[in-house]
C-alpha positions as CSV (number, residue, x, y, z in Angstrom):
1,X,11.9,-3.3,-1.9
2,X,10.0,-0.6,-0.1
3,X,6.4,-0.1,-0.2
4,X,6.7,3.0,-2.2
5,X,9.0,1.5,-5.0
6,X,7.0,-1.4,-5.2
7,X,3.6,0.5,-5.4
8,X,5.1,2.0,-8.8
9,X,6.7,-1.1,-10.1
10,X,2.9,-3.0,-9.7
11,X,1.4,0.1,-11.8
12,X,4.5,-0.5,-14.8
13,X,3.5,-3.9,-14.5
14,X,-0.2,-3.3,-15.2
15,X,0.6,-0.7,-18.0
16,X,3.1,-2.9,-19.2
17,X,0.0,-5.9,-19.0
18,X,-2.2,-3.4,-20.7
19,X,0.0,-2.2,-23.7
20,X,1.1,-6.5,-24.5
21,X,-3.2,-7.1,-24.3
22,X,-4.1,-4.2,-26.5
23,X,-1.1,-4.8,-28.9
24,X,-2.0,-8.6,-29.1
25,X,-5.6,-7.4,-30.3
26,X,-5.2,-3.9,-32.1
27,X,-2.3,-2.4,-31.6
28,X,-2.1,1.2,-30.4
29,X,-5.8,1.9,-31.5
30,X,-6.7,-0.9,-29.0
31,X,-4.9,-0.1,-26.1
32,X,-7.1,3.6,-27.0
33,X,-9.9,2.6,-27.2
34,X,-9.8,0.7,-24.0
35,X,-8.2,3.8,-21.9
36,X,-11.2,5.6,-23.1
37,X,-14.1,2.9,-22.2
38,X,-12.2,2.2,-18.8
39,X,-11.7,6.2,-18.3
40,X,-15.6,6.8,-18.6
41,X,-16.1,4.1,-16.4
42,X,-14.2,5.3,-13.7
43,X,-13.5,9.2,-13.6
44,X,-17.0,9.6,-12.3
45,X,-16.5,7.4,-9.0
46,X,-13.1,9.2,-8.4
47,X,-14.6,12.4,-8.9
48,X,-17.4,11.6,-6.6
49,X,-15.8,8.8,-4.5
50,X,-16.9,10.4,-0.7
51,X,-20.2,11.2,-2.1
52,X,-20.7,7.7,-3.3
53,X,-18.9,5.7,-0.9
54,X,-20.5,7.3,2.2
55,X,-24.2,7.0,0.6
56,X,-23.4,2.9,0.3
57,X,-22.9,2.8,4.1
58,X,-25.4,5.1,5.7
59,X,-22.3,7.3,7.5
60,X,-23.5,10.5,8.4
61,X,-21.6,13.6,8.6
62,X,-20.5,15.0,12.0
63,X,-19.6,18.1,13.4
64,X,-17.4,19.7,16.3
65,X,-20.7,20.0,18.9
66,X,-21.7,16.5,18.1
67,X,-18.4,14.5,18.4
68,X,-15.2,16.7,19.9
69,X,-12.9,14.2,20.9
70,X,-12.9,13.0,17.3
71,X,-12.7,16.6,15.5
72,X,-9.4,16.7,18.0
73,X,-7.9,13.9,17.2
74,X,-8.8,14.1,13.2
75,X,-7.2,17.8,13.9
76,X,-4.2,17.3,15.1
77,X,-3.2,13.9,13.6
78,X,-4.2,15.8,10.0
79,X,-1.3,18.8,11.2
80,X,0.7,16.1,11.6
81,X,0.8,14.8,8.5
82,X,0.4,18.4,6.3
83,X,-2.7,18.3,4.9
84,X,-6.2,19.8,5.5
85,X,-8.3,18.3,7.9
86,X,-11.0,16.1,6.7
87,X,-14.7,16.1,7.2
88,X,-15.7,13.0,10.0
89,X,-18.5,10.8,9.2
90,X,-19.3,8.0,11.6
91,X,-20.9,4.7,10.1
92,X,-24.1,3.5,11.7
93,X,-22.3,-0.4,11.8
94,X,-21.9,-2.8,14.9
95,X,-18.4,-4.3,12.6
96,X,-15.6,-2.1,13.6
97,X,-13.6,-0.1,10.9
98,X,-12.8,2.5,9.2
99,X,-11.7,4.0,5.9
100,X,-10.5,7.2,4.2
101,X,-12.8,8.7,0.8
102,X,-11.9,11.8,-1.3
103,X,-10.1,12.6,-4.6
104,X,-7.4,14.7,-2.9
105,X,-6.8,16.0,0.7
106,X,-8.6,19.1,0.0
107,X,-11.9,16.9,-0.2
108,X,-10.8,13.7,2.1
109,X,-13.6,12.4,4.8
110,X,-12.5,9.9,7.3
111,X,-15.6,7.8,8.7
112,X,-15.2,5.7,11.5
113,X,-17.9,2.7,12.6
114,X,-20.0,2.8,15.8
115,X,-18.6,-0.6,16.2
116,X,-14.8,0.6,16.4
117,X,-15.7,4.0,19.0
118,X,-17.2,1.3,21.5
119,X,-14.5,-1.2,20.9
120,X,-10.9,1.0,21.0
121,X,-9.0,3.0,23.9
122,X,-8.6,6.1,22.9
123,X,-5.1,5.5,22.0
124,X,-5.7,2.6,19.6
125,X,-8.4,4.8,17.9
126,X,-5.9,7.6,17.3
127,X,-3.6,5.1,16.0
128,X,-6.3,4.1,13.5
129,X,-6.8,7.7,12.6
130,X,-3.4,7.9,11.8
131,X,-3.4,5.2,9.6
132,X,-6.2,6.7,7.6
133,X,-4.8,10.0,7.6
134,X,-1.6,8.5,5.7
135,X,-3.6,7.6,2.9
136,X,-4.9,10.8,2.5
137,X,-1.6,12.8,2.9
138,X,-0.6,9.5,0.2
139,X,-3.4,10.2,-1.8
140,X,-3.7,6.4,-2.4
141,X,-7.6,7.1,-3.5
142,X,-5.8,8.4,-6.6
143,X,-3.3,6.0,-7.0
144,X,-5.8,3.3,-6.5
145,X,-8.0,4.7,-9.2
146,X,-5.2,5.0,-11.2
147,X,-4.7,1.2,-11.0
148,X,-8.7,0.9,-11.3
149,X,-8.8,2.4,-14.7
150,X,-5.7,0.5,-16.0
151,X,-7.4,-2.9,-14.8
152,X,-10.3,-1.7,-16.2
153,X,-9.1,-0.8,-19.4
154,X,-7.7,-4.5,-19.5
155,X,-10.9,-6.1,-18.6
156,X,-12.3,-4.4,-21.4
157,X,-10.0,-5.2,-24.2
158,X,-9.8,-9.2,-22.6
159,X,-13.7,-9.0,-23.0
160,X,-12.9,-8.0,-27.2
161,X,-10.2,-10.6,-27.7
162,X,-12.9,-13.4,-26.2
163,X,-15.4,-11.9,-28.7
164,X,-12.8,-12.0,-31.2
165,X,-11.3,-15.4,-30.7
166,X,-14.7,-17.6,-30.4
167,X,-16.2,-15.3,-33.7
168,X,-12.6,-14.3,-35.4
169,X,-12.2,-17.2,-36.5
170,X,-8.6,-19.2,-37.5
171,X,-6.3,-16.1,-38.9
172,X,-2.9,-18.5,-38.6
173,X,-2.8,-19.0,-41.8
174,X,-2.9,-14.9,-42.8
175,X,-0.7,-14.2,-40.4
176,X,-2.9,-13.1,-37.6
177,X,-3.5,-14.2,-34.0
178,X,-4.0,-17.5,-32.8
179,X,-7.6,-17.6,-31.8
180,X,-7.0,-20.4,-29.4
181,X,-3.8,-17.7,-27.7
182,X,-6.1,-14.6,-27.9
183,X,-8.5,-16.9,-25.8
184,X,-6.2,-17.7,-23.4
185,X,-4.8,-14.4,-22.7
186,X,-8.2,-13.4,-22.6
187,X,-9.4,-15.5,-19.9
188,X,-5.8,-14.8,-17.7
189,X,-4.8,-11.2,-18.4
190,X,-7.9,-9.7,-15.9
191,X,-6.6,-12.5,-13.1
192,X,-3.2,-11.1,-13.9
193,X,-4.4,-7.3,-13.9
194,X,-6.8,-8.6,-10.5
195,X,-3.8,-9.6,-8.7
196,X,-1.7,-7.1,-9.1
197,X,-4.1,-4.2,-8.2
198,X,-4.5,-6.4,-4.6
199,X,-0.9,-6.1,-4.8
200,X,-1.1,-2.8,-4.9
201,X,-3.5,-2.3,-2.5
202,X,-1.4,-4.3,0.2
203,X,1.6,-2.4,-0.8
204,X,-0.2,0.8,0.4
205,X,-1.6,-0.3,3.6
206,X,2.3,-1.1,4.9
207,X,2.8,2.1,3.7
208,X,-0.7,3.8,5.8
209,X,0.9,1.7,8.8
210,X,4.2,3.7,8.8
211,X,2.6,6.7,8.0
212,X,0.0,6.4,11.1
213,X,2.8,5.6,13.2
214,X,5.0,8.5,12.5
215,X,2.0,11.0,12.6
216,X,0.8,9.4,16.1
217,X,4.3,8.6,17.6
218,X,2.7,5.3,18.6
219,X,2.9,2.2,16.8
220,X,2.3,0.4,19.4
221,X,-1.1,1.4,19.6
222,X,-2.0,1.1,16.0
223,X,-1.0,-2.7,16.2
224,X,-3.2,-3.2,19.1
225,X,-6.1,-1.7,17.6
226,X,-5.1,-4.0,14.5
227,X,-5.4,-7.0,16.3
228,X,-8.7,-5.7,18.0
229,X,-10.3,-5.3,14.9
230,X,-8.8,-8.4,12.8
231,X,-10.6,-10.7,16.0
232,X,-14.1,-8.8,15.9
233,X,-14.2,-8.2,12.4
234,X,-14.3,-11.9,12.2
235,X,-17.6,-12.2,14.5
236,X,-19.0,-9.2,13.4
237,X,-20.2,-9.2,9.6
238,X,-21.1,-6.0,7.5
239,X,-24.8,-5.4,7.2
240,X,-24.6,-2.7,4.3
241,X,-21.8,-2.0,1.5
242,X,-20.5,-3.9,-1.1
243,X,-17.2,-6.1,-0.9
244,X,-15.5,-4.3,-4.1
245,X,-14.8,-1.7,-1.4
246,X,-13.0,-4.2,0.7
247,X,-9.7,-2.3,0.0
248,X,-10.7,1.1,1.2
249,X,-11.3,-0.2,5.6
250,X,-8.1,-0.6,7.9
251,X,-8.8,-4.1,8.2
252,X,-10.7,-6.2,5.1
253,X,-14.3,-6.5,6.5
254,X,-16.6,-9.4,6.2
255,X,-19.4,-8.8,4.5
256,X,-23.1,-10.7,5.4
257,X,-24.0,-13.9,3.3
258,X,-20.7,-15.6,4.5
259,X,-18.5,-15.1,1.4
260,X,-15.0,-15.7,1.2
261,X,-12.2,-14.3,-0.7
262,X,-9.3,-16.5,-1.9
263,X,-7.4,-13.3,-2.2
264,X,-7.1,-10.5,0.2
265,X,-6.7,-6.6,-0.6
266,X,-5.1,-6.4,3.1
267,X,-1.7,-7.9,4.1
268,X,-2.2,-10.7,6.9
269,X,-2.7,-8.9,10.4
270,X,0.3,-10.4,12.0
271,X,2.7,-9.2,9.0
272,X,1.4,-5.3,10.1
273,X,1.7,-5.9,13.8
274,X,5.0,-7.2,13.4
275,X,6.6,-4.8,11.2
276,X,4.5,-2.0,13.7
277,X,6.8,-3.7,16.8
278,X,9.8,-3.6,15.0
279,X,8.8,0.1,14.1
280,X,8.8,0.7,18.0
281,X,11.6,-1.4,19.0
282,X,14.1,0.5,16.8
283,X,12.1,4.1,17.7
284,X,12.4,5.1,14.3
285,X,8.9,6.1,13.7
């Protein structure tokens, strides 16, 4: 199944999730209502996504003058790929990374960590534009909030069914819902809805991996810098952000206070490097 196929059989699946939830509670009004709360909730953070994701960490914007051998590569690897070329913000953070923001190419910034401009060869950091790039030419920031407003709207309605099974009270005997199933699917339906929007999100980084290795022409590169960053973003810990934006960096950060995920929003390192060899091995990239 390719990455691309897969990315729109996890969003069927989550509508699908969302349309059994809100027709288990209140039919077509329900699933509604929930669209509605979930698309207030999150229009304004697409919208405003760069704005808001760039305040979080402290990146400031930077022009031509002040960092050229960036605005080149960020140039030429966006011609590449067919889209505008992005503003450049650069992340005042020792953890190497880096992470694409904007509602649609036209408005995309790429910011980049002090960390990761010490740490990479040239090469390996234009293999990590690259990657970056491909999500903006993919315009997974849309397809991700896409994803966000459907698990949202899910969320939303499981919240209901809990209010409605503990206070609903016993409707067997009218014909209703089970109190004791609305509970349930309740309690499982924003696990469901959680894991399949990490499904998604690891769908599209294979798919930012290909893309950065056709627009560079060196895959090679890209899973070195991989491997750079997967062994110092374990030392290294993020002193600012918030982990909810875990799935927007090239490689899941770690976050100060020690916490650990049992789920990733990133495929495991070694699954992207290999696939990135096999990339070169075959020279169809």
């Amino acid at each position: 199944m390719t990455s691309q196929f897969k990315t729109v059989f996890l969003l069927a699946l989550l509508s699908g999730l969302l349309i059994v939830l809100g027709g288990a509670l209140g039919g077509r009004g329900g699933i509604v209502i929930a669209l509605g709360i979930a698309l207030v909730m999150n229009v304004g953070a697409y919208w405003y996504s760069d704005t808001i994701v760039l305040r979080m960490y402290g990146a400031r914007e930077v022009d031509e003058s002040s960092a050229p051998g960036l605005h080149a590569m960020v140039a030429e690897l966006a011609a590449n790929a067919g889209v505008p070329k992005p503003r450049v913000a650069i992340i005042p953070e020792e953890a190497p990374n880096a992470f694409a923001t904007g509602r649609n190419p036209e408005h995309a910034v790429v910011a980049v960590t002090d960390g990761i401009l010490r740490l990479l060869s040239p090469e390996e950091l234009r293999g990590v534009l690259a990657h970056e790039m491909a999500h903006v030419a993919h315009r997974d920031i849309l397809i991700q909030s896409v994803a966000g407003v459907i698990g949202s709207a899910i969320t939303a309605l499981a919240n209901f069914m809990q209010f409605a099974a503990i206070f609903g009270g016993s409707r067997d005997e009218e014909g209703g819902s089970n109190p004791l199933a609305l509970f349930l699917m309740a309690m499982l339906a924003p696990v469901a809805a959680g894991l399949i929007q990490m499904a998604i999100s690891r769908s599209r980084e294979y798919l930012a991996d290909e893309g950065g290795a056709h627009y560079s022409g060196q895959p090679l590169m890209l899973a070195s810098a991989l491997e750079k960053l997967q062994a110092w973003n374990q030392r290294i810990p993020m002193h600012q952000g918030n982990p909810t934006t875990e799935q927007m960096f090239i490689v899941a950060p770690l976050f100060g206070g020690g916490f650990t995920k049992l789920f990733s929003t990133h495929p495991p390192i070694e699954d992207r490097v290999a696939r990135l060899r096999q990339m070169a091995a075959s020279g169809r990239f």
